[in-house]
Rosetta silent file (secondary structure, phi, psi, omega in degrees, C-alpha in Angstrom):
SEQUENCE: XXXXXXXXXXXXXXXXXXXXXXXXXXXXXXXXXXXXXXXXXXXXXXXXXXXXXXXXXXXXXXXXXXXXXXXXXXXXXXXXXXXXXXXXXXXXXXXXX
SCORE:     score description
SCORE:     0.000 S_00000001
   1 L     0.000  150.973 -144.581    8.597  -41.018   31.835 S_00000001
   2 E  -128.350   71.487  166.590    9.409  -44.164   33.144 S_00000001
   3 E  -107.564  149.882 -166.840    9.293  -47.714   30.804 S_00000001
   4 E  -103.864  121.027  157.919    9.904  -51.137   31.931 S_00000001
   5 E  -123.333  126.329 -150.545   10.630  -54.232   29.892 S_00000001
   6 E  -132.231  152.783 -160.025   10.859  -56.902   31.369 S_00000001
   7 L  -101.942  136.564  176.559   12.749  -60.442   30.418 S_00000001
   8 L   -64.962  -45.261 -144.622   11.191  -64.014   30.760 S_00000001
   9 L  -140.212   40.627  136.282   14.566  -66.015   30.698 S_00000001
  10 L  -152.170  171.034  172.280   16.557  -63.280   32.032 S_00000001
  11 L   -97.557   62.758 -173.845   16.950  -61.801   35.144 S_00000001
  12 E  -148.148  168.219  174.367   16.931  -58.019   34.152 S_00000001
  13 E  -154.719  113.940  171.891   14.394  -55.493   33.091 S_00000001
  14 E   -67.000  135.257 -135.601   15.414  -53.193   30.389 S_00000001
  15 E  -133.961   97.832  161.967   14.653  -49.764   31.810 S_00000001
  16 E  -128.334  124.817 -162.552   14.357  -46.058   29.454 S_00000001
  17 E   -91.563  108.958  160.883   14.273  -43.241   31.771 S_00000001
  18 L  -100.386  156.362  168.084   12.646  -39.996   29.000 S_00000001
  19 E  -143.107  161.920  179.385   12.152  -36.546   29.900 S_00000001
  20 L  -100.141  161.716  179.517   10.772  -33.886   27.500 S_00000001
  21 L   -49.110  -42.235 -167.644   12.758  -31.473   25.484 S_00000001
  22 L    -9.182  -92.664 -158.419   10.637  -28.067   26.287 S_00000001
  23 L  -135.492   25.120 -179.861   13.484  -25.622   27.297 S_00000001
  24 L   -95.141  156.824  162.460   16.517  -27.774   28.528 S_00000001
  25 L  -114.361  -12.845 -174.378   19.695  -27.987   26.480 S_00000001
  26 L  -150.342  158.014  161.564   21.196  -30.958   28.355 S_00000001
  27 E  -173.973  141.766 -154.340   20.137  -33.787   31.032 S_00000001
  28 E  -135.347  159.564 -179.259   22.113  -36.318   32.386 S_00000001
  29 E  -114.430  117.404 -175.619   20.854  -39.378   34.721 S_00000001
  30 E  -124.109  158.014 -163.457   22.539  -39.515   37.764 S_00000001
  31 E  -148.694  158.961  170.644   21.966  -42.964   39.755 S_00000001
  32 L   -96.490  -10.965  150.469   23.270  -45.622   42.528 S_00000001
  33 L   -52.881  -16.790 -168.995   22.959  -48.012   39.638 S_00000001
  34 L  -138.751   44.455  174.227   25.801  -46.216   37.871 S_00000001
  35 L    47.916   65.305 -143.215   27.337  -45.128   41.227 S_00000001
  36 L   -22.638   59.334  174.862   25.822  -41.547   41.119 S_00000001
  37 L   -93.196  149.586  168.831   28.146  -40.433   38.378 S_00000001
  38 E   -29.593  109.271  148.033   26.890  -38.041   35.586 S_00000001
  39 E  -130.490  121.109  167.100   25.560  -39.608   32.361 S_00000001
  40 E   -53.358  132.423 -150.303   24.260  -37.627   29.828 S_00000001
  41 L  -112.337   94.108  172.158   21.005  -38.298   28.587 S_00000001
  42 E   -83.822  134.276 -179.565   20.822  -38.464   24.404 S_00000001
  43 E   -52.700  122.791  158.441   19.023  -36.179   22.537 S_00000001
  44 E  -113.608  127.133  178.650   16.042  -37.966   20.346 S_00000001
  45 L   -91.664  -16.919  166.169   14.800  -35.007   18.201 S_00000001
  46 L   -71.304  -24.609 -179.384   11.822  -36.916   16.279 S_00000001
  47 L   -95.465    1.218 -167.015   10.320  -37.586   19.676 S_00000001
  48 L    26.230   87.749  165.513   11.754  -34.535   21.137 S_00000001
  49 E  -177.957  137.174  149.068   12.644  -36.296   24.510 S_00000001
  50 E   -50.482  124.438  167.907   16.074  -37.030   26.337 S_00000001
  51 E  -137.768 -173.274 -147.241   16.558  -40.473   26.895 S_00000001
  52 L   164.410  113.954 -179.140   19.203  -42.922   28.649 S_00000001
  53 E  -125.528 -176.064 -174.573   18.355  -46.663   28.532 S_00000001
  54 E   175.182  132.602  179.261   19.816  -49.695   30.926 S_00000001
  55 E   -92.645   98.246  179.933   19.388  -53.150   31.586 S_00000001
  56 E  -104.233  167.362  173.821   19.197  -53.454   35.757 S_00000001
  57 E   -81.189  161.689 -175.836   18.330  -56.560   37.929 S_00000001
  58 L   -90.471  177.611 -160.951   15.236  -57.512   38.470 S_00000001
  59 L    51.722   39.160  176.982   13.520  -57.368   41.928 S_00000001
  60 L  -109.803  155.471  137.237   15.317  -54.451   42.905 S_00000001
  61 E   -89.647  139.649  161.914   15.252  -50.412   44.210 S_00000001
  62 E  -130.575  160.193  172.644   17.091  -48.307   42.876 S_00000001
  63 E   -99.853  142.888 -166.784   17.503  -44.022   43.317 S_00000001
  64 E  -159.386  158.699  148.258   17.793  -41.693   40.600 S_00000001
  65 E  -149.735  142.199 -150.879   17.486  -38.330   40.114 S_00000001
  66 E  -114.823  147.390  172.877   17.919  -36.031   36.437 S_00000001
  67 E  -117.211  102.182 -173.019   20.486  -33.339   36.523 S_00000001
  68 E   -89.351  140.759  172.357   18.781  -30.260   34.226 S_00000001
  69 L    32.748   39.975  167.407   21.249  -28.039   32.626 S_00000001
  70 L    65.611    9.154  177.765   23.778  -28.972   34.757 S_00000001
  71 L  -170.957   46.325  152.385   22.446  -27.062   37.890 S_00000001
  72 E  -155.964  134.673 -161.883   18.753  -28.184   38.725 S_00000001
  73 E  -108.756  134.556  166.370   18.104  -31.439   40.335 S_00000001
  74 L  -116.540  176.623  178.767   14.651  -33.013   39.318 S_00000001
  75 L  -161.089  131.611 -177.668   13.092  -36.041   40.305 S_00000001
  76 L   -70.511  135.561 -172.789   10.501  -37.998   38.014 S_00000001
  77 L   -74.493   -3.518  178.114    6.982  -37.645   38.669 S_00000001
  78 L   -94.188  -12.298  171.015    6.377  -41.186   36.784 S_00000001
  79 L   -23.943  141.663  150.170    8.835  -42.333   39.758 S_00000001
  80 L   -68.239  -91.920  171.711    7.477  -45.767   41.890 S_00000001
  81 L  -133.576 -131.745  160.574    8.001  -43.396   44.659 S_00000001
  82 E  -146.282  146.420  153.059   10.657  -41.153   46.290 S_00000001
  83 E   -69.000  157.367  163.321   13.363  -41.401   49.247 S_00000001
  84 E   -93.553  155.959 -163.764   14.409  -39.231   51.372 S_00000001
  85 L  -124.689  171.444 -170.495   18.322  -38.384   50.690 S_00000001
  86 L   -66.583  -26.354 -142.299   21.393  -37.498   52.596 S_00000001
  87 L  -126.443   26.364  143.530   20.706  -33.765   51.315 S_00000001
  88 L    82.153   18.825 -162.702   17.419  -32.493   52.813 S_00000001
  89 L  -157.725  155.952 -162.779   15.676  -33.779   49.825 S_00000001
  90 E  -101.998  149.692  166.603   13.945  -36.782   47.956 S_00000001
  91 E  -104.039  164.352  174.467   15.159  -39.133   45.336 S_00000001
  92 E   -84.240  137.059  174.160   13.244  -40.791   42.983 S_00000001
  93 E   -74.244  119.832  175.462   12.489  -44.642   43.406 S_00000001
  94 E  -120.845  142.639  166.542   12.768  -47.420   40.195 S_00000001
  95 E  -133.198  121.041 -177.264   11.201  -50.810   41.260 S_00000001
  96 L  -110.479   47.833  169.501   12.048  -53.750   39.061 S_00000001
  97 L  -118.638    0.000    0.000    9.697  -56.100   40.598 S_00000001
């Protein structure tokens, strides 16, 4: 799951990327906002869902994809759409306009 908030009198839209808990022990966000390095995704256990929040600019795309247990690549189905990737495979699309 995918929510957007978005600022009158700034130019950003705070962004928290959730996934649900069901049988993962870890998930990390990997992105070309944060130069597609690993970041681990914190555990909320009253809502049982991973989350990972960020303030990006607005009127942008950006690519994403979730890293599950460190060795299955997902892509969100709440996604604005998906690319195709260097890797035979699609990323997911954030639109912050």
């Amino acid at each position: 799951m995918i929510k957007k908030r978005v600022f009158k009198t700034k130019d950003e839209v705070e962004v928290t990327f959730e996934w649900p808990v069901d049988d993962i022990e870890a998930i990390s966000l990997v992105a070309d906002f944060n130069q597609w390095e690993v970041k681990p995704m914190s555990l909320n256990k009253r809502t049982k869902t991973f989350k990972y929040k960020v303030r990006l600019g607005k009127n942008q795309n950006y690519q994403f994809r979730y890293l599950l247990n460190d060795n299955v690549w997902e892509n969100d189905p709440d996604a604005d759409g998906l690319v195709e990737n260097d890797f035979g495979s699609n990323n997911s699309l954030l639109s912050t306009y």
